[in-house]
Each structure stands twice: as C-alpha cells, then as structure tokens.
C-alpha positions in Angstrom: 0.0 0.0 0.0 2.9 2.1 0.6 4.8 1.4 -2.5 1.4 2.1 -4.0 0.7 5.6 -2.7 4.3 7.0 -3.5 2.8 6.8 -7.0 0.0 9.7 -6.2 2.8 12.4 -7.2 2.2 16.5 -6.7 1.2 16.3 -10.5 -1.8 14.6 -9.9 -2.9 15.9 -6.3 -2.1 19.8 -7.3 -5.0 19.8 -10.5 -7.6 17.4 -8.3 -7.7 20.7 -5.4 -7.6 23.1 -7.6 -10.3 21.5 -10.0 -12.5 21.2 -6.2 -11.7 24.6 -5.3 -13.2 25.8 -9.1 -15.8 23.5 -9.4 -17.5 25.0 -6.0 -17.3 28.3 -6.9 -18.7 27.9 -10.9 -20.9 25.0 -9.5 -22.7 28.3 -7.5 -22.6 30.3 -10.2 -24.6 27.9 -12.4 -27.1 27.1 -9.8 -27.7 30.8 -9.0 -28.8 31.3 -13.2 -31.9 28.5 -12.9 -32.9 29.3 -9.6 -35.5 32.0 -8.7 -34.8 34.9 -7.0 -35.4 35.5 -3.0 -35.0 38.9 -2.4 -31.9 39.2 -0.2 -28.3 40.6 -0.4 -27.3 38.1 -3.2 -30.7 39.3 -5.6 -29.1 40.0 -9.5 -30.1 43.2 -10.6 -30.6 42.6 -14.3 -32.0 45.3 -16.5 -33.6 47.0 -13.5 -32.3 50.3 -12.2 -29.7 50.1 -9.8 -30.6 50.7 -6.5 -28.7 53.8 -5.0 -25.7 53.0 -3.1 -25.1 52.8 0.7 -23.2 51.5 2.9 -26.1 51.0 6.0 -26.7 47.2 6.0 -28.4 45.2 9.4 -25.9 44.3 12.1 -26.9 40.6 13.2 -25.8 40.3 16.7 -24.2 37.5 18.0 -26.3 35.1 19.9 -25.8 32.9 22.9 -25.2 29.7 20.5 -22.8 32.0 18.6 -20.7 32.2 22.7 -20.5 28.4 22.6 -19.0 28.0 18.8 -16.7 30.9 19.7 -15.2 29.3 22.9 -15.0 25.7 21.0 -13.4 26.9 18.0 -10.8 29.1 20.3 -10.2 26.0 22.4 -9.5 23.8 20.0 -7.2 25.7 18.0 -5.4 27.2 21.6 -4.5 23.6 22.4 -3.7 23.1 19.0 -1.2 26.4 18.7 0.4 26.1 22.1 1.1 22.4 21.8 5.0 22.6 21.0 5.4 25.9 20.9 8.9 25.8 22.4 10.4 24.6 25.6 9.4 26.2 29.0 13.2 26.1 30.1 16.6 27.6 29.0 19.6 29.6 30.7 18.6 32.8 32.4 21.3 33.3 34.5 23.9 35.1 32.5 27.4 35.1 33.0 28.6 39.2 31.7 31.8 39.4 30.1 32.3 42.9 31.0 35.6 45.3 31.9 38.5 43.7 33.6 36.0 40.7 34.1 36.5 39.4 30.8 38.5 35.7 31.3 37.4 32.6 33.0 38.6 29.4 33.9 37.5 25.9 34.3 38.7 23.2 36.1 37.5 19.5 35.6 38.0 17.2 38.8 40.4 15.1 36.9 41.6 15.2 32.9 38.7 14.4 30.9 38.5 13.4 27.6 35.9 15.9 26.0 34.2 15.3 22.7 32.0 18.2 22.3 31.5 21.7 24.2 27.7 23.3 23.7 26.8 26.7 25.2 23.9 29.2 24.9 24.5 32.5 24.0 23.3 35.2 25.8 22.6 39.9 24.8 25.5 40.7 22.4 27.4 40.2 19.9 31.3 39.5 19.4 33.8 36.1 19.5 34.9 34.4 22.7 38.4 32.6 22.9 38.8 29.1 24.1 41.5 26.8 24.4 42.6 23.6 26.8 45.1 22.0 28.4 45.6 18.8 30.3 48.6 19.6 32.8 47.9 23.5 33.0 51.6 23.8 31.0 51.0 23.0 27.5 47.6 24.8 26.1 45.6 24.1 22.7 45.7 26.3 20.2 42.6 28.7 20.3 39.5 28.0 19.1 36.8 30.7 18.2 33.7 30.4 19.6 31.0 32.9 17.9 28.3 34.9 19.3 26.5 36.7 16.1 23.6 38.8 15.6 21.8 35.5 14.2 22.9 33.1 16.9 21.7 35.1 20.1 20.0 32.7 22.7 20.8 29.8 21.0 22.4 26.8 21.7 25.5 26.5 19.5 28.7 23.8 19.3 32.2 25.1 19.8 34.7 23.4 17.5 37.0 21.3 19.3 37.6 19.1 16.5 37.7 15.1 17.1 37.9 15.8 20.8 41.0 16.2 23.5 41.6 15.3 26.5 41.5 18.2 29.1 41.3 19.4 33.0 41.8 23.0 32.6 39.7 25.6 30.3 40.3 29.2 29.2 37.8 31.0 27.9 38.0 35.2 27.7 35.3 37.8 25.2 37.0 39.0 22.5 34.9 41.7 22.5 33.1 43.3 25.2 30.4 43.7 26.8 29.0 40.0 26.3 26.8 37.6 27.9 27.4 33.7 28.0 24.4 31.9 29.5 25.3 27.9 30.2 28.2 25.6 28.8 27.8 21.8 28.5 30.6 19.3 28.2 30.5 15.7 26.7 32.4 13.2 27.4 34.0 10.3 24.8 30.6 8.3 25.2 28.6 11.7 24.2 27.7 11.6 27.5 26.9 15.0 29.7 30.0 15.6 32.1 28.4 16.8 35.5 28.1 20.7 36.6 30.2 18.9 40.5 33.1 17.6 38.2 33.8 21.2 37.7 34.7 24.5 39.6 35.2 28.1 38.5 37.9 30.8 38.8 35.6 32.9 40.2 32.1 32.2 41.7 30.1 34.6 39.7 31.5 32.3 36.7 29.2 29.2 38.6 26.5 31.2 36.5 27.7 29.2 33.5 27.1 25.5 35.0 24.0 26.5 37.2 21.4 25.1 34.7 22.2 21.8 33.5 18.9 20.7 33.7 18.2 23.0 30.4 20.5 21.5 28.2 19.3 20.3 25.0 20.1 16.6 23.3 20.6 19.2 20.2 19.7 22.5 19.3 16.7 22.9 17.1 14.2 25.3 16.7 12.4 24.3 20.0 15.0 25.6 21.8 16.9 28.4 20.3 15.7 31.2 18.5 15.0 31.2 14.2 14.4 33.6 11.3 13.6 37.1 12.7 13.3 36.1 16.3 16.8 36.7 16.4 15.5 40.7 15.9 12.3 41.3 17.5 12.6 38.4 20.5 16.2 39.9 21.2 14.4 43.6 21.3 12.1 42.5 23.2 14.6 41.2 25.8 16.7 44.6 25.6 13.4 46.7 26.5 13.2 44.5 29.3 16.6 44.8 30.4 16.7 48.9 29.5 19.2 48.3 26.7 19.0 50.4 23.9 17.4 47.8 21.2 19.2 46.5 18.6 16.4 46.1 16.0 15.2 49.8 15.2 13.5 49.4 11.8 10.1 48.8 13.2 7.8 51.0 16.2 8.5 49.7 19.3 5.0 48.6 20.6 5.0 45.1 18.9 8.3 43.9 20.2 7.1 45.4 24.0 4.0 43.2 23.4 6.5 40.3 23.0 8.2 41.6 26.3 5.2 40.4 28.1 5.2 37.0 27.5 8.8 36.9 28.6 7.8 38.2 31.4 5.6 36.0 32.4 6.9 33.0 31.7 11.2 33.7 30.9 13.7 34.3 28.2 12.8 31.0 27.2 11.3 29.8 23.8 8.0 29.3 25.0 8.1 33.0 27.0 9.0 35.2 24.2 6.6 32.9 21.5 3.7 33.2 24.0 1.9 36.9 23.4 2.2 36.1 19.5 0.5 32.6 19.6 -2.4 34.2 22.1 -3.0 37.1 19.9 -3.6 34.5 16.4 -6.0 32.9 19.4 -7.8 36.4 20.3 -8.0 37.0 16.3 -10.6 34.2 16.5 -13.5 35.7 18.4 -13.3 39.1 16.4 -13.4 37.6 12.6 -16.6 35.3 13.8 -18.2 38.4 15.3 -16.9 40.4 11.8 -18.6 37.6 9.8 -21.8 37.0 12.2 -22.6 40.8 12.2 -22.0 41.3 8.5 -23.9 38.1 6.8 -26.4 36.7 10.1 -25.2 33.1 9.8 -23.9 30.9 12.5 -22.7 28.3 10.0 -21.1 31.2 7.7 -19.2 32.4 10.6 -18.2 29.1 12.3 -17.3 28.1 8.4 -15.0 31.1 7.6 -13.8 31.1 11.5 -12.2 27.7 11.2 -11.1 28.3 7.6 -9.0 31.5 9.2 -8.0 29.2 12.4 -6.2 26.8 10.0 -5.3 29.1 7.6 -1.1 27.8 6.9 0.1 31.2 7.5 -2.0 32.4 10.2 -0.8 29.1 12.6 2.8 29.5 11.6 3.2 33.0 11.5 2.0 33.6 15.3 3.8 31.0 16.6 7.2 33.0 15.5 8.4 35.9 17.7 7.8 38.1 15.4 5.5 41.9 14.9 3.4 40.7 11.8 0.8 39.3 14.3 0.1 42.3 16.7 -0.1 44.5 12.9 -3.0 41.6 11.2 -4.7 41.6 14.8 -5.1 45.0 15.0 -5.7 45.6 11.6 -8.7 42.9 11.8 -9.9 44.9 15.0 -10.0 48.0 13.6 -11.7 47.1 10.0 -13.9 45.1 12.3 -15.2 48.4 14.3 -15.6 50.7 10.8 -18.0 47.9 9.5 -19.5 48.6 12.5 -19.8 52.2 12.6 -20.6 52.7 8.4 -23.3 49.9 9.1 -25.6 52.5 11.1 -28.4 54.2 9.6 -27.6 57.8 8.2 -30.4 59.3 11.1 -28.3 57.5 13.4 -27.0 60.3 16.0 -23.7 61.3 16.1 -23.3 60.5 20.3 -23.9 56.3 18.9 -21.7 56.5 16.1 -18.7 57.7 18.3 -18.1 55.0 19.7 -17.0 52.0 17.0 -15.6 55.2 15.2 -13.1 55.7 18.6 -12.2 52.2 18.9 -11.3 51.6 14.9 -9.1 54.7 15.5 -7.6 53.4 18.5 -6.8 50.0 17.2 -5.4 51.5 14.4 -3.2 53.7 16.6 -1.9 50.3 18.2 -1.4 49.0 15.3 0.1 51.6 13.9 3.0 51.8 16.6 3.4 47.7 16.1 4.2 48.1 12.0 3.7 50.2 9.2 2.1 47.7 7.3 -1.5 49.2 9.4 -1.2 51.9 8.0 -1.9 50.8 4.5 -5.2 49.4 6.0 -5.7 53.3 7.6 -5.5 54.4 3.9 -8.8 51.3 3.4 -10.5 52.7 6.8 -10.0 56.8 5.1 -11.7 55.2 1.9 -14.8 53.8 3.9 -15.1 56.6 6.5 -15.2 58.8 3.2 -17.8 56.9 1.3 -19.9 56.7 4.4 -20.0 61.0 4.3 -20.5 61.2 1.6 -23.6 58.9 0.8 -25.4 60.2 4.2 -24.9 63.6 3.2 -26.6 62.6 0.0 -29.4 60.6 1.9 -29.5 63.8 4.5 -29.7 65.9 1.2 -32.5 64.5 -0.4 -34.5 64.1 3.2 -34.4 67.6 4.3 -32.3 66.8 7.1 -29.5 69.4 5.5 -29.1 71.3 8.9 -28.9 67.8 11.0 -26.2 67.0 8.7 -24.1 69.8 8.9 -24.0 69.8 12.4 -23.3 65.9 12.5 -20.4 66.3 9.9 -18.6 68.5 11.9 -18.8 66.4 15.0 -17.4 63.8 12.9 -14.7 65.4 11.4 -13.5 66.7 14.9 -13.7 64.2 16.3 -12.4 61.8 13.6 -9.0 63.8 13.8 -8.9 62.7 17.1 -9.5 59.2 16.8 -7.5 58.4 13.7 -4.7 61.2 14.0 -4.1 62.4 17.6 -5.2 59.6 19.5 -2.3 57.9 17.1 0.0 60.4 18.0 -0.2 59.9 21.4 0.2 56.0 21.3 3.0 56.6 18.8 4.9 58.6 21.0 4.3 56.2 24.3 5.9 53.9 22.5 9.2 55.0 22.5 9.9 55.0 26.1 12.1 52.3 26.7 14.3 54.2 23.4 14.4 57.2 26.0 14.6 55.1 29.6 17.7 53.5 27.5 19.2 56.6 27.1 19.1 57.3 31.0 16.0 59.2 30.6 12.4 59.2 33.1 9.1 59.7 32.9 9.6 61.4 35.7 12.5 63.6 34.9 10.1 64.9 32.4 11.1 62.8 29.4 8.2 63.2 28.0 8.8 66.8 28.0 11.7 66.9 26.4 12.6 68.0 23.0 16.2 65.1 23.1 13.1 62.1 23.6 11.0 63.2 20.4 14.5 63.7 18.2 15.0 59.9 18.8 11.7 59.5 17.5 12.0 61.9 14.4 15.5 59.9 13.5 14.0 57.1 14.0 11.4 57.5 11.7 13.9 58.8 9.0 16.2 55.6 9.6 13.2 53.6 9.2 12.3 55.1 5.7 15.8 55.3 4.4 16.0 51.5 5.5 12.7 50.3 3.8 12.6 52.7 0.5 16.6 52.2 -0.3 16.5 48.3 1.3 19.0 46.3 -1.7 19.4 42.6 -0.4 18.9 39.5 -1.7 17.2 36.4 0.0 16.5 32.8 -1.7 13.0 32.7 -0.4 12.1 36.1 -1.3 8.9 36.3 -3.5 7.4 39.2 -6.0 3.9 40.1 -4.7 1.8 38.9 -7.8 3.1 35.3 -6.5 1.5 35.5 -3.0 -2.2 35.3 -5.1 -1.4 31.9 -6.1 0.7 30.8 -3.2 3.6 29.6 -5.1 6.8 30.8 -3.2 6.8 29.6 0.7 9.0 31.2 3.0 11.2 27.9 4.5 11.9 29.4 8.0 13.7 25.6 9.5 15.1 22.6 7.7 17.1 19.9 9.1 17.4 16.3 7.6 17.6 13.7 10.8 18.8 9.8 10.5 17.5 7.1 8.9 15.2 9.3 6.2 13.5 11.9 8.0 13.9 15.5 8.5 12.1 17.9 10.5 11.1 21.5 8.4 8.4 24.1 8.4 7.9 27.7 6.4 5.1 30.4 6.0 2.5 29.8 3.1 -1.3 29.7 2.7 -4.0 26.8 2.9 -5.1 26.3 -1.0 -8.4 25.8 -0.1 -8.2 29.3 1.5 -5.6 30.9 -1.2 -7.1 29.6 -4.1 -10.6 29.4 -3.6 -10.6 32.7 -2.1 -9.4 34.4 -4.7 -12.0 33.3 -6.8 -14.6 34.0 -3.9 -12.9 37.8 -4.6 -13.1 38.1 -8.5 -17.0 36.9 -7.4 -16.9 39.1 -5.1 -16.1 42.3 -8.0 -19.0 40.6 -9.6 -21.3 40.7 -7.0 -20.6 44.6 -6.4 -20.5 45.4 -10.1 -23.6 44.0 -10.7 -25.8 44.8 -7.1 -23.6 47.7 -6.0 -23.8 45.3 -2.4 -22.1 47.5 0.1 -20.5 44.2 1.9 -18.5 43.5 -1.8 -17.3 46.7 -1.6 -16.3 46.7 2.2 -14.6 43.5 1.6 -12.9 44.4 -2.0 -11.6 48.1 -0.1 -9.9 46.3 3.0 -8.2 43.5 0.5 -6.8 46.2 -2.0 -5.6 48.8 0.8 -3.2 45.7 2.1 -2.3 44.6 -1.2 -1.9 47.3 -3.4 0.9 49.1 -1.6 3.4 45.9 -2.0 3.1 46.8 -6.2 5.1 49.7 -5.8 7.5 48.7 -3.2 10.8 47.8 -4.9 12.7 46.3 -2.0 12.9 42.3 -1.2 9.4 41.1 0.3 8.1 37.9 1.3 4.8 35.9 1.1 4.1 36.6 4.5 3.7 40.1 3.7 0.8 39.3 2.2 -0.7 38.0 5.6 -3.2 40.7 6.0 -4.5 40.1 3.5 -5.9 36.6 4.3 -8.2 38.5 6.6 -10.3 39.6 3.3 -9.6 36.3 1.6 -12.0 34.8 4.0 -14.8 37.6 4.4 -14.9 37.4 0.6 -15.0 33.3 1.1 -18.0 34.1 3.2 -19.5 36.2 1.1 -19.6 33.4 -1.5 -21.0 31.1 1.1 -23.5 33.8 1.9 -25.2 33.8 -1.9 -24.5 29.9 -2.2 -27.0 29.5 1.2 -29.3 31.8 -0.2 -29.7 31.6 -3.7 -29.5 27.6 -2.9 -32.4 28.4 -0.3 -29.9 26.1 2.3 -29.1 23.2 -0.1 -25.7 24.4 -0.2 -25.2 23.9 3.7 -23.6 20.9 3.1 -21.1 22.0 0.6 -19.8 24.9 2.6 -19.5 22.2 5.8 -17.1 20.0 3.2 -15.2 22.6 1.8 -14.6 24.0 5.6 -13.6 20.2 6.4 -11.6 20.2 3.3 -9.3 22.7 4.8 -8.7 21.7 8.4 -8.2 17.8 6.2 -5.1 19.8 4.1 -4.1 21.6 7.8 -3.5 17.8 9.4 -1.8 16.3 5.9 0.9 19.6 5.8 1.0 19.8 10.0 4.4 18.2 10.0 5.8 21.1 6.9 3.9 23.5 9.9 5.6 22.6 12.8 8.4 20.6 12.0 7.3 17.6 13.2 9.9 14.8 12.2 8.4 13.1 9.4 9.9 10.5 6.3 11.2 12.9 3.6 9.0 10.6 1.1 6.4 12.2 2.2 7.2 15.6 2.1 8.3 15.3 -1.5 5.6 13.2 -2.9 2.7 14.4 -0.8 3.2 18.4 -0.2 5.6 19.9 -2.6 2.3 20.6 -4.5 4.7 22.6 -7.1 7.9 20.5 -7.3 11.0 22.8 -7.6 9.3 25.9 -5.6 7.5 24.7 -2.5 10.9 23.7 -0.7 9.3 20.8 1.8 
C-alpha cells in the first residue's frame, strides 16, 4: 500500500484541489442562473435600475449559540497552537563578560577526555576565545567560539575538532560587553560531564554551569531562537533589560508586546513565542463576530472562523516571535469596528456612532505603533469613513435633514482627527519610552517633555524610511507580490534532515483551499458589487486592495508573508460566496460549505508536520506536499 501511494505524485494531487476549489465556486454560479430569485443581499439586478448605493446594512448580533461556537473553536485551536510551541526552560542566568572581568577558567575534577563543548549565547554580539590543556603547562591552540547577531540565545557547538583530553579551560570575550548563558561538556561516550566535576575561577562564573537541567540533546528550533526572532525576540529582551534595542527598523509597541510573554513566563522559547501565539487565538473571536454581524449566519461564521483558524500562515506565523501578528490583529480589529460604525443608519445620531468610530481609530493607533504595514489598512478605513460621508450627506440631502447634517459632519470630522490622528500620535509617542529610559532618561525627569526624547523618535522615523525605500538585499526565499495570489513561493523558516530518512522542516504559506478558492470568492466578489452595488462587496474588495496594493510599488525584497493581511479579506470574501451559495440555494448548499470547511482543516493535518516541524519520512514531504515541485521547498 505504501509502495502504491508513493505513486499519487504532486502532479496529480495539485490539478484534483484546484479542480475542487473551481468546481465549488462555478458549480454556485450555475445554480444561481436556474434558480429563482429570493429577495436578499445576493438578488441579480438585471436590467432594472440600480438601487442607489449605501453603505447602511443590518448588524446581526451575535447570539448565545454563537458564545459556545466561539469558545469551542478558540479552544481547540489554543491547544492546537500552544502544543509545542517551544520549551518552557533555557539559561537565564547570564554570566557578563564585562571590563576587567573578561576571562574565566574551568577546572575539571580530573583530565577528561571531552568530545564536544555546547553553550547558549546570551545579549550581544562578538567572539569568545577558548583553548585547553591537560597539565595546565602546554595549552591548545585557540579556538573561536562565535556569538552573532543571528545566533543570540541559541544553543551553539564550539569546535573542538575530534575531541581532546582536558582538566583546565580558558575562555576570555574578545569583544566586550557580552553575555554567556550555560556551557555543557561531553564526554567520549557523548555523555553529559556533571556541573560537580567542575569548579570556576571565580564564583560569579558558577553562573555558567547552574542550569544543567536546560541542556538540550541538540539545538533545534524548539529551543533556540530562528528567522527574525533573532530581531524582535532579542528587542524584546533589551526593553526589558533597559538596553537600547538592537532592531530599530520597526515602532517599538509590537516587540514590548513580545516583552510580556517573557515576562511571564522567561527568556525562554515558550516566553518570548507566547503573546504572539495568544494574539492569532484572540483573532478568532473578532473575525466570527466580523462575519456574524456582517452576513447573520452561525454556519457562515463558524465556516470562515475555522477556515481562518487553519489558515497555513496564520498558525505559523503567530507562533514566531515576530510583529506581523500584533499588525493583522489590530488591523482585523479596527476594519472590524468601521464595518461597525458605516453599518448604522444615516439618522443614526452622532453621540452612537462615536463609539466604533473611537475604537477603529484606537486600534489603528496600536497598530500603527506595532508596523507600518497598518497603516496601508488606515489608507482602506480613510476610503470607507469617506464613502460613508459622503452617501449620508446625500441621503440627509435629499431628506431635508441638510441642517442635522451639517452639524453631525462637523462632529465627525472633529472628532475623527482625534481618533485616527491624535489619538495615534499619542500611542506613537508612548511607544518610544524604553528608546528614551535606554538613554538614561524618566518619565519622571520629564522625558516626556523633552525635546532630546522626540528627536529619537523623528531619527527614527527617518532611519526607518531610508532603511525600507533604499533596502537592496537578496534572499532565496524572497517572492514578488503577484506570486502571493497563487501561493507559489513559501518562505522555509527551519530545515534539518535527521537519520534514517526523516527530517524535520516548516515555512510560511497559505491553505489552498483558502488561497485559491478565495481568490476566486474575490473576482465573485467584484462581480457581485459590479452587478448589485452590495455595500458588503465593496467593504470586503476596499480592506483587501488597501493591504495589497501598496506591496506593487514597493521595490525592495518582500516575502509571502507580507501578504498575511491580506488573508483577513480572503476569507470575508470566502463568506461572502458562502453567503449567496445559502441563499440563492435556499440552504441546499449547507452541506457544501461544511465539506469545503472540512476540506481545509483535512489539508491543515496532511501539511501539519511542513507546519511545525514535526519529524516526518522525507518521502512524504516530497511526494505528498511539494504541491509545485521545484518551488514549494518541503
């Protein structure tokens, strides 16, 4: 049976989805031109006039049934995420090269032969010599033990060649300040030599055998940092430990939103992984609300919930340390509160639109100071906030309600530049505090007072600029943004081939069933709006194109990931097909949106190993998921 399914090659499973992701979509749009009309959303306009525009539509509230799908579908896919996120335990007492302070060494209880020396690196960057000797007269050559940028709390091998045999150990920073957080030593038999078989030239140095309980059988990805971590994790530490940061070509907020998981639960893999895997949890209740409110359908919602949930780049990408979370969440939040507050009726007083109008301008303040990337979404929430002026003022126009309008406008507007461009300000600026406490400065010495605090905020925000616009690099996995529509290029973020045929990898890319079929579901989508001038079309056509669009003029390397935010429309315009399907089909199409939702958690479970780098036979990899052999790396 084996031998037998080796045969079922990419070429053959790639066209079968892709002919099942099609045949949904066009299967709808043939049903829809023999069956009658119901009068709802989905109702072709034909010949008729065109009703006039607006963006006022019914906000179906979420129910009591709709709390219990909620907390299942966030449970499940909780236990899911946080199930080996990354160990709970690693060095976090640090030994500081630092000054005169920068030698130490070791003594073994007797010569030792030692195979192989592992230690975890610790803030900094620089080289550490080492060298040996068994008789404390004749000494190794020296050896060069590395502490990069990209290896920072990490578990790493020092290069001792085929072994030696040893009792005393020098090992003195290169460069100073540095920070070394554990060192291991193996014996001929690979075996751990114990933290009692050695003693320090100093005590404070006893910080480097203190943990032995933490050491790894090898470093991997579950217990050492990957990809960007080694940026925003390692900022994150610095904030905490009032360094100046390291990684400045971002706002701060997202990388002090990190900060609290470390926190909580340590520099560990688990602590600074933690606040990005529970925000892709908390995006969960606000898309089922999003969907709930805009279409009314507890199956639509739960369908394009789940589809989200096991969405390929939402898992992996919020299980990274990494800022593209915080930016999607809040970007989902804030679109979430303008459908919200352009839903209302035009008579609708100005005192009940304020408030979804606030909280869409604070989320996208937050957002804002977590990545740039929001802001392209602002330019979607300007768009809407404009429309919805402008087709009230019409509606106020031709109701006689000229004079309520004027005074409601103005309201608006005042209060609009608050929400969307003071209220930003503010949380911009707050930000930037541990930049200034860094610098030796206090909240309340009157930093925030100061004109020194906001200069390292105006050069920051021309370094940041300068470093995105003029960015010239090159990266094998970089990807050109008309590729992200199809999914072709994943990002490959691990890879490591283990014995006896397996290897354990995982990158960033996007469920087919999601990618695929909602890009059609989008081009249906156009349709819908071009032909019914549906308000919902548009809302979801404006939040897709402000994330997108921005990427087609942006000439330095980008990845698929960038197109993350995007997803978020990909699966309201999913729903929206789902939507006409249930009621053009008058529910007969129930059970087709139920399989094509099981359909993606099915593909979620086939790639879970290429997700999480679950050790799996490299047969399967290559003959099961590199759906486009030569591209798709797993």
């Amino acid at each position: 049976m084996k031998e037998l399914l080796k045969y079922l090659t990419p070429t053959i499973v790639f066209p079968l989805v892709l002919f099942c992701a099609l045949l949904l979509f066009y299967t709808n749009y043939l049903q829809e031109k023999r069956m009658p009309e119901i009068g709802d959303d989905c109702t072709d306009i034909g010949n008729e006039e065109k009703p006039r525009f607006s963006l006022v539509n019914p906000l179906y509230p979420v129910t009591k049934r709709d709390v219990a799908a909620i907390l299942l579908i966030t449970a499940v896919y909780a236990a899911v995420a946080f199930w080996g996120l990354g160990n709970t335990k690693a060095p976090i007492t640090f030994y500081k090269f630092e000054g005169g302070d920068y030698n130490v060494t070791l003594t073994l209880d007797e010569p030792r032969y030692v195979r192989k020396i592992m230690y975890y690196t610790g803030l900094h960057t620089g080289e550490y010599g080492l060298r040996w000797s068994e008789d404390g007269q004749s000494w190794s050559d020296v050896k060069i033990m590395e502490q990069s940028y990209a290896k920072l709390f990490s578990w790493l091998s020092a290069d001792i060649g085929e072994g030696a045999q040893m009792r005393y150990i020098q090992i003195w920073a290169r460069y100073t300040p540095l920070e070394l957080g554990e060192l291991a030593f193996y014996d001929e038999n690979g075996k751990l030599i114990p933290s009692e078989s050695i003693s320090f030239s100093n005590d404070r140095a006893s910080k480097l055998s203190d943990e032995q309980g933490t050491v790894p059988a090898k470093p991997d990805y579950m217990n050492s940092m990957y990809f960007d971590e080694i940026y925003h994790g390692r900022t994150a530490y610095e904030h905490i430990e009032n360094v100046y940061p390291y990684e400045v070509s971002h706002p701060p907020l997202g990388k002090l939103i990190i900060s609290l998981g470390i926190r909580l639960f340590g520099m560990t893999p688990f602590g600074w992984r933690f606040m990005g895997t529970l925000f892709g949890v908390l995006m969960l209740p606000f898309m089922f609300a999003l969907i709930k409110n805009m279409f009314g359908k507890t199956l639509i919602a739960v369908s394009g919930t789940v589809l989200f949930a096991f969405d390929f780049m939402h898992f992996v990408q919020t299980r990274i340390a990494t800022i593209d979370t915080y930016g999607v969440f809040f970007i989902l939040v804030m679109f979430y509160f303008m459908y919200r507050y352009v839903s209302q009726g035009h008579e609708t007083p100005f005192g009940k639109t304020a408030l979804p109008l606030f909280l869409s301008g604070l989320f996208f303040g937050l957002g804002a100071a977590s990545k740039w990337v929001v802001i392209y979404g602002g330019g979607g929430l300007a768009v809407l906030w404009l429309i919805k002026q402008i087709t009230r003022g019409i509606y106020c126009r031709d109701n006689g309600l000229s004079r309520e309008f004027k005074r409601y406008i103005v309201e608006t507007l005042l209060f609009s530049v608050f929400a969307f461009i003071l209220l930003p300000c503010v949380i911009y600026a707050l930000s930037y505090i541990p930049y200034g406490t860094a610098k030796g400065m206090t909240i309340g010495g009157g930093m925030l007072w100061k004109r020194e605090f906001y200069e390292i905020i105006l050069e920051n925000q021309r370094f940041m600029f300068s470093y995105h616009s003029k960015l010239v690099a090159t990266h094998p996995y970089s990807s050109p943004w008309y590729s992200w529509l199809l999914d072709i290029r994943p990002i490959l973020y691990y890879l490591e081939y283990l014995p006896n045929g397996y290897k354990s990898a995982f990158g960033a890319f996007g469920n087919p069933i999601l990618w695929w079929g909602g890009l059609i579901a989008l081009v249906y989508t156009v349709k819908r709006f071009a032909s019914t001038r549906d308000s919902k079309a548009l809302y979801i056509v404006i939040g897709y194109l402000a994330q997108l669009l921005p990427w087609v003029f942006v000439s330095r390397i980008v990845f698929i990931y960038h197109y993350f935010p995007s997803t978020l429309f990909l699966v309201l315009a999913t729903c929206y097909a789902f939507n006409c399907m249930y009621e053009k089909g008058i529910g007969r199409f129930r059970a087709g949106i139920m399989a094509y939702t099981a359909a993606s958690v099915a593909l979620f479970i086939a790639f879970y190993p290429v997700l999480t780098g679950a050790a799996v036979k490299e047969w399967y990899t290559t003959n099961y998921l590199r759906w486009i052999p030569g591209v798709w790396p797993f």
